[in-house]
N, C-alpha and C positions, 0 to 999 in steps of 0.2 A: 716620321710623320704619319698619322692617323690618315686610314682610308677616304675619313670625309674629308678632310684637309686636302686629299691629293684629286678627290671630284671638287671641291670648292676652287683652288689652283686650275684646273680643266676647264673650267667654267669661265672662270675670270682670264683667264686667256682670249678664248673664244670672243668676249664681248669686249677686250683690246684691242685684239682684232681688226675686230668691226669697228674702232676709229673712237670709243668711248672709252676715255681712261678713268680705271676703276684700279684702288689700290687689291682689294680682295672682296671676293662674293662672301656673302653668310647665307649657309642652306637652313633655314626654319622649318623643321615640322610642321607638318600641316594640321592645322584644326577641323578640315574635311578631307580624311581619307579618300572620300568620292571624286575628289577634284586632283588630288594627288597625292605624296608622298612627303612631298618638299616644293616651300616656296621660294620663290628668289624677286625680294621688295624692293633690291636697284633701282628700279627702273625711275622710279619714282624722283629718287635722287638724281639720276641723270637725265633725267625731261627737262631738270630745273637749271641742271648746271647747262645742259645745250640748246635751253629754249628752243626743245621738241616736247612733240606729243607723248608720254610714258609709253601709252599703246602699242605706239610703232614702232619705237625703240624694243618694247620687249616684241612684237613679233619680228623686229628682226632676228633677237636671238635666237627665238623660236626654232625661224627657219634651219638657223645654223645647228642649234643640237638635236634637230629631228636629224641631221645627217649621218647622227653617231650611232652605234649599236646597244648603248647602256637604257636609251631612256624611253619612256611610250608616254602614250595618254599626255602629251606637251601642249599643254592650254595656255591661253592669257584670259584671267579674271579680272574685272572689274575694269580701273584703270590704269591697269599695267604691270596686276601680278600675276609671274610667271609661275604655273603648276608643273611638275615635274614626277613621273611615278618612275621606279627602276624595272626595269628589265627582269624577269627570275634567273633567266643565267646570270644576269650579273648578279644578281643580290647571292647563288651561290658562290660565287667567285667569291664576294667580299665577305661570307662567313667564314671560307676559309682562313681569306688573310687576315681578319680580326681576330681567330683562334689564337693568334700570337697577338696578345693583349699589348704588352710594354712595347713593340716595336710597330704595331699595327695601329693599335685603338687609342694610343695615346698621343698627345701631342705638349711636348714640352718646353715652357715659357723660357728664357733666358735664364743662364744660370745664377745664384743669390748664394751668397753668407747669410744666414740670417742666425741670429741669437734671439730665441722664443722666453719671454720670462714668465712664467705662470707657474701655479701653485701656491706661492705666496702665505706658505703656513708662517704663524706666531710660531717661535718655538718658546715652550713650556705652556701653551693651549693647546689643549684638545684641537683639534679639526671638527668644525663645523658644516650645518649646510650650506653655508658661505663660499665654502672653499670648494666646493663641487664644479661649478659649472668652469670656474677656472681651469681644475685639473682635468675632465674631459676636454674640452673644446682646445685648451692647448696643446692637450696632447695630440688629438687627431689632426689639429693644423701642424703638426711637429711632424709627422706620419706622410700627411696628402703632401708638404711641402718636402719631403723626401723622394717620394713617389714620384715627383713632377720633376725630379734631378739635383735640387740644391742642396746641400749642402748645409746643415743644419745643428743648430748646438744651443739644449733647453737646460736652462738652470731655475733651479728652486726656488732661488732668492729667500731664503729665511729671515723673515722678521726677528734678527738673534741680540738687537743693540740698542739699546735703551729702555724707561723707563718702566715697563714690562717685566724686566731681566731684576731692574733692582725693586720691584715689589714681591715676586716671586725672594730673594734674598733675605730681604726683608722678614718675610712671612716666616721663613727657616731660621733666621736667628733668633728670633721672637720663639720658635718653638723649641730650637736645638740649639740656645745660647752659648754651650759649650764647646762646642766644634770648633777645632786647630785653627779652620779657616779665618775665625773672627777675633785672631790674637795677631795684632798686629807688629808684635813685635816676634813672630815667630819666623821664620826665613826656609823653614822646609826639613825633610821632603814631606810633601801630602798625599793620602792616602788613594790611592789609583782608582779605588770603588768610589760610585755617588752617594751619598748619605740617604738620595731622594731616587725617588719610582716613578714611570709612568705614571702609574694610580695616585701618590703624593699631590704630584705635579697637577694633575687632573683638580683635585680638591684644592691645594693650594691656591694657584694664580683667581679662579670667580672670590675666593676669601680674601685674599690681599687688595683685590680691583675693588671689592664693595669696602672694603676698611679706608681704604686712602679715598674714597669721597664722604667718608664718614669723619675721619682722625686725620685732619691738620697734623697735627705733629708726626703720624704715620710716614703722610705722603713726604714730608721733608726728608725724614727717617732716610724711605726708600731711594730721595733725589740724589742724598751727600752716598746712597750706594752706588747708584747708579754711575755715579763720578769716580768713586772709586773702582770699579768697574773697569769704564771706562778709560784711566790714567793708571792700569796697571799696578795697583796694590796688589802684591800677591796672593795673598791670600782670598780676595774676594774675587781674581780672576781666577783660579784654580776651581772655587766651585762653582762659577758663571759656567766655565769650560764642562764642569761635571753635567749640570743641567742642562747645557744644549745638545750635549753628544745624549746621554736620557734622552731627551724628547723626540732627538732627529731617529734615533729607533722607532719611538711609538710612529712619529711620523711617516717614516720609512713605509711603517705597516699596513699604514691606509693604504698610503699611495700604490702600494704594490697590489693588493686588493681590487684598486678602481684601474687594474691594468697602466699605472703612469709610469716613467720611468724618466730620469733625467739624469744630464751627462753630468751637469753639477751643482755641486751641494752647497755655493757660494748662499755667504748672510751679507745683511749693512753692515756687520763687522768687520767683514771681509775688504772695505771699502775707506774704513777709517782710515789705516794707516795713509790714505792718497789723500785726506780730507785740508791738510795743510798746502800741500801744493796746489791744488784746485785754488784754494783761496788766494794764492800767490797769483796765480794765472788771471785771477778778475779782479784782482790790485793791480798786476803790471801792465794789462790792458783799458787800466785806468775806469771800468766800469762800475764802481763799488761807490758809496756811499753812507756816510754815518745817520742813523736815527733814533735818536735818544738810544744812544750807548750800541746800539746793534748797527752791523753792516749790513747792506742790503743792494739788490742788486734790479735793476726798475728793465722788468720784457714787457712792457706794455708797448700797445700800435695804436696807431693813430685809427684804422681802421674796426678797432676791435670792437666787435656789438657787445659785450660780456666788459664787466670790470676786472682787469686782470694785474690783480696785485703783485710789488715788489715781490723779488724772492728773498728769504730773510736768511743769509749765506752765514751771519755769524750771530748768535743771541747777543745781547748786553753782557749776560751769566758768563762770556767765551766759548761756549757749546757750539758743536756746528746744528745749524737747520735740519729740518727732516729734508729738503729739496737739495740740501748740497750733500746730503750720504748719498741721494741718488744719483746727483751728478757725478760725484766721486766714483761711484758704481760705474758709471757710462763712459767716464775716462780710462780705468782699469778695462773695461773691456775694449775700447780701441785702442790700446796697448797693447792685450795680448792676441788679440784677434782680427781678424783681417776683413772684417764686418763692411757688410752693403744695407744690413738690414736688422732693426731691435726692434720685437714685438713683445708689448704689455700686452697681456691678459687679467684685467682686474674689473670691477664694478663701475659703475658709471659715476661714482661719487668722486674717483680721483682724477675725473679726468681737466679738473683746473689745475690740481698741482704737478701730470703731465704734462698741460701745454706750459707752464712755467718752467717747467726743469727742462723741456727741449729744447725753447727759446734761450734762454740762459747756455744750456749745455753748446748749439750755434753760435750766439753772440761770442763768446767765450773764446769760438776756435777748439774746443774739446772735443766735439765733433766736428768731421769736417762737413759740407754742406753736402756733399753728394752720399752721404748716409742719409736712409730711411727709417725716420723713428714714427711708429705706430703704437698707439695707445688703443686696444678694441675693447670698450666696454659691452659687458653683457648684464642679461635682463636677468631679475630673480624670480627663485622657486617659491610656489605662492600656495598658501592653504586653501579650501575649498572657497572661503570666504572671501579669497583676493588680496588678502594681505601676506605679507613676508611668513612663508612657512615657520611652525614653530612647536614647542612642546606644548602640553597641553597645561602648563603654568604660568604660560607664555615666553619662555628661556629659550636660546637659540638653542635647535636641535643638535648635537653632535652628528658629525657623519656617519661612526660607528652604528648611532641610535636609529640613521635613517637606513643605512645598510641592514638591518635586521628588521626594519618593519616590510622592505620590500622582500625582504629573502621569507617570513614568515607567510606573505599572502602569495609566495610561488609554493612554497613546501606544498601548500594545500592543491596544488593543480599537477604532481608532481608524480608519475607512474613508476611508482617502485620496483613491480613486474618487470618491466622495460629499464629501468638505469641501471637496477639491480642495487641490492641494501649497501655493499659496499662504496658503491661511487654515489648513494644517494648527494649525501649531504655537500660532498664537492661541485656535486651538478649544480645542487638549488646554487648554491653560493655563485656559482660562476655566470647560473640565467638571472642570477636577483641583479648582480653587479650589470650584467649585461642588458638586462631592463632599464635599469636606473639610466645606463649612457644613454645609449640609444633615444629616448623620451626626453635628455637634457639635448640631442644633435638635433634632432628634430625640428624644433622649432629656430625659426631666424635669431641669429645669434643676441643680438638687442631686445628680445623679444622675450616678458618676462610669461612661464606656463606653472599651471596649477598642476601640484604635485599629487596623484593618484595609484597607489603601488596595485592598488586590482586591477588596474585599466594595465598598465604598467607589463603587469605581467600574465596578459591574456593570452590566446594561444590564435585570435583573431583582431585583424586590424592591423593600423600601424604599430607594432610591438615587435619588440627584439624575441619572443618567442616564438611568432609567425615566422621572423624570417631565418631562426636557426632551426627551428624542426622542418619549412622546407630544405632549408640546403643541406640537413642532413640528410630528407629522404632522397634529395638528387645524388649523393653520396652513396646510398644505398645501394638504389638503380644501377651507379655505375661500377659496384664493387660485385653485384650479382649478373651484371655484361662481363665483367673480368671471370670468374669464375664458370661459365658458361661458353667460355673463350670467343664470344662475340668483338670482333673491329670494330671502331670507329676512330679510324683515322683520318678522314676525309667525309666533306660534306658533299654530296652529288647528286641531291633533288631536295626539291620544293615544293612538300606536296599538300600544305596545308595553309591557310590563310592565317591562321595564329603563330604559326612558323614565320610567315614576312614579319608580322608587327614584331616579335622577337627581335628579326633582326637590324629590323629597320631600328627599335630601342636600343640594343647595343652602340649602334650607329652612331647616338647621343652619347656615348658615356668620354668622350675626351671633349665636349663644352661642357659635361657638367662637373669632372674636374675643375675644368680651368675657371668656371664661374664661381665655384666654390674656393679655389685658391684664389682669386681677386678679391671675393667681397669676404675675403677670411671668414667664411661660416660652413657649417657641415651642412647645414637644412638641404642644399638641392643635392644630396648624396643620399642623403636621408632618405629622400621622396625618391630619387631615380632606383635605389634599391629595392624598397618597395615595389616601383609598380616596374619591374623587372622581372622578379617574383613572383609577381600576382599575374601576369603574364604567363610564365610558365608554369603555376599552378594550375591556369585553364589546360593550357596545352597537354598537360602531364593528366587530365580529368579527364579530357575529350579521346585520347589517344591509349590503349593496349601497347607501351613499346617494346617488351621486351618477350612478349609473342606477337607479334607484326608479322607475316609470312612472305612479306616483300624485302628480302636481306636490304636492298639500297634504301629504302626509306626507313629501314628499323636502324641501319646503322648511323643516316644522316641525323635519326632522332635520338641517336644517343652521344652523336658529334655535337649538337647545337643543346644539349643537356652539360656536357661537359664547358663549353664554352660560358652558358650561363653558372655553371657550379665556381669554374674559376672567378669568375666577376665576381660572385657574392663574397669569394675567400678574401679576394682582395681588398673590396670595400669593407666587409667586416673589421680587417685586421685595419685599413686606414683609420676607421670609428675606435679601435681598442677593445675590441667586441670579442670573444673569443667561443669558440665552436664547441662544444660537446662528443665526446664518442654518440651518446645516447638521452635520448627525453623521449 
């Protein structure tokens, strides 16, 4: 339990006490330091529930927590909100026991399964700016949702199965009509290599996607592939198989790059073979229906503001639907997994065809009801101009493409003296990646922000430069205290008023966890790091610490240096952010 937790607990005691039953106090920062430290806005609530006056109620409590030894300056403002400032003994006390972060400063929610699905690459496309905000923001809710105790398992989900699969195939026999692959009376063995390259594939799939809205006979071409594909022709699943292990390399390589990492590498192919039982399951619970030659399965409510159409579980063609590869998906995973919780990470565009596949997946019994299925759409990365980021031909950016525009406007800010020639070019690469995040956590997760790689990667402001070049000078500091054979093991004065706001900020950082894990967005991790930071870059301005000639406040200022160095590693590493020796 977190320090504020167990004064919040103390608190809400005391005013039970006193005959008002309250589940739990919330201590609010104060918006006038002058008046206090922390407010407590009960009272307000309990005037109404005891038809009393707020006032009196809160000067009762008043009375009661002047008797303790933690708190001073104990006011009632307005109509009955209580100010509270702490004590400096006690706020040393509590830097202490916040120094131990995970047992002190944290407080963690009930434990979850959750299975995280984002990233959501095509495979045999390139990765786009598209796919960015996915692969950050899932992955640091994979990270914070770690952090807070549960228990956690992120798959890829690879777009690997359908019509995609057979235009790319398409495009290859069209080019390399001689290949083993496309004799179908040949039975094996095929040749282990892929005939095709990342690079191929790159060129390929925009050439075959512009031909099939071009060539009718193309796109049929690609469909009877696709089916073949699909229904296990050997030879055209062999190099389907070629092509998606190819791509999930290139893929691999972004994602490694934007720091993401995931447990697994499941596609919607992954899912077909479940695709026929599912369909048994919503025939034997009688829910299906025929429409001109397709099954179909009707979540609509009576309640719904939104038209929320059938889900189409079987084409006329016998194809399954794109909503029952998903459901099929969400079967296999409550089969092998012991799930409380499945969270999308995709754009706001699918979020009818998640409320349709949840609804369905519930109706169903597929899921049971006491799963939490979460769909979090987010907002996109926007050009100057406001609209959907893009090249300047207007073609969706690749992410590779966008990774090197910001890694080219960091080279240029970038002290070579200082990184030294050897680690230059790993540094830019690692502040460019680590700008990019940062700038995409920032803003509230729905919330779409214009892309700026020089603001991006400035050395002032909210930027992931400001806050890696402070936490490595706090790094410094504390590596020239070790060398100097300076202690700080213990914090034991409080001698400066930028030292309370410090600590009193720390204070915050397990609600701004836990807010951040409820509304699944980075933004208030984003901001509390920040002005954390910016906090202790005053402190670190105003103060001489490491010729101080008062041992107890040189060492306290290099305990409450250490305490902030750790939070930043922390939160860094929850964002995906990763630290430098040197910038």
């Amino acid at each position: 339990m977190s320090v504020i937790n167990d004064i919040e607990n103390t608190i809400t005691k005391i005013i039970n006490d006193l005959g008002y039953e309250l589940e739990h106090v919330s201590l609010k920062p104060s918006g006038r330091p002058d008046l206090g430290d922390y407010q407590i806005n009960e009272c307000m609530m309990l005037g109404k529930k005891y038809n009393k006056s707020p006032k009196s109620i809160a000067e009762e409590i008043v009375l009661e927590l002047s008797k303790g030894d933690n708190f001073t300056n104990i006011n009632v403002a307005g109509p009955g909100f209580i100010n509270l400032t702490f004590q400096d003994d006690f706020l040393v006390e509590v830097a202490n026991k916040i120094s131990n972060i995970k047992e002190n400063n944290i407080d963690y929610p009930k434990k979850r399964k959750i299975l995280i699905d984002y990233g959501g690459a095509n495979v045999a496309k390139e990765l786009h700016v598209g796919h960015l905000r996915s692969a950050n923001i899932g992955e640091a809710l994979k990270r914070l949702a770690k952090l807070l105790g549960n228990d956690v398992i992120a798959d890829v989900h690879l777009g690997d199965w359908g019509l995609p699969l057979g235009l790319v195939i398409k495009q290859i026999k069209e080019e390399q009509p001689d290949l083993i692959y496309f004799d179908e009376n040949y039975t094996g063995p095929y040749p282990d290599a892929s005939p095709v390259t990342p690079k191929d594939l790159a060129r390929i799939y925009p050439l075959a996607s512009k031909r099939k809205s071009e060539d009718e006979q193309y796109l049929i071409d690609a469909q009877e592939i696709t089916n073949k594909i699909q229904t296990g022709v050997p030879g055209y699943r062999v190099l389907w198989k070629h092509v998606v292990e190819t791509s999930k390399k290139d893929i691999k390589k972004v994602y490694d790059e934007l720091n993401t990492n995931f447990d697994l590498w499941l596609g919607e192919s992954d899912a077909a073979a479940s695709v026929p039982e599912v369909v048994n399951i919503f025939k034997e619970k009688k829910l299906t229906k025929l429409d001109d030659g397709a099954l179909i399965v009707d979540v609509k409510k009576d309640n719904d503001k939104i038209e929320v159409p059938p889900i189409l579980l079987v084409k006329s063609n016998g194809t399954a639907g794109y909503q029952t590869t998903e459901i099929a998906t969400l079967y296999n995973r409550m089969k092998n997994y012991d799930l409380t919780d499945v969270w999308y990470l995709t754009d706001a565009r699918q979020s009818l065809h998640f409320l349709q596949s949840f609804r369905a997946s519930k109706l169903s019994g597929i899921v049971p009801e006491r799963v939490n299925l979460e769909h979090l759409p987010f907002g996109t990365i926007n050009g100057k101009d406001g609209k959907p980021f893009k090249t300047r031909d207007g073609n969706v950016m690749s992410l590779s493409n966008l990774i090197d525009i910001v890694y080219d406007a960091t080279s240029k800010k970038m002290n070579k003296d200082i990184v030294g020639e050897e680690l230059l070019e790993k540094t830019t690469k690692m502040i460019a990646i680590d700008s990019i995040k940062y700038a995409d956590l920032l803003p509230f997760r729905t919330t779409d922000y214009i892309f700026e790689p020089e603001k991006f990667s400035d050395l002032e402001g909210k930027t992931a430069p400001y806050l890696l070049y402070s936490t490595i000078r706090i790094r410094s500091l504390l590596n020239k205290a070790k060398e100097e054979h300076v202690s700080y093991d213990r914090y034991t004065i409080l001698s400066t008023d930028i030292e309370r706001q410090i600590i009193l900020k720390l204070l915050e950082l397990p609600k701004t966890l836990l807010n951040a894990y409820d509304s699944r967005s980075l933004n208030d991790i984003s901001e509390y790091i920040y002005n954390i930071t910016s906090l202790y870059n005053k402190f670190y301005a105003e103060n001489k610490i490491l010729s101080c000639v008062n041992n107890d406040v040189k060492n306290s200022w290099l305990f409450i240096s250490n305490v902030v160095y750790n939070v930043n590693m922390l939160l860094l590493d929850v964002m995906g952010l990763k630290v430098p020796e040197k910038m």
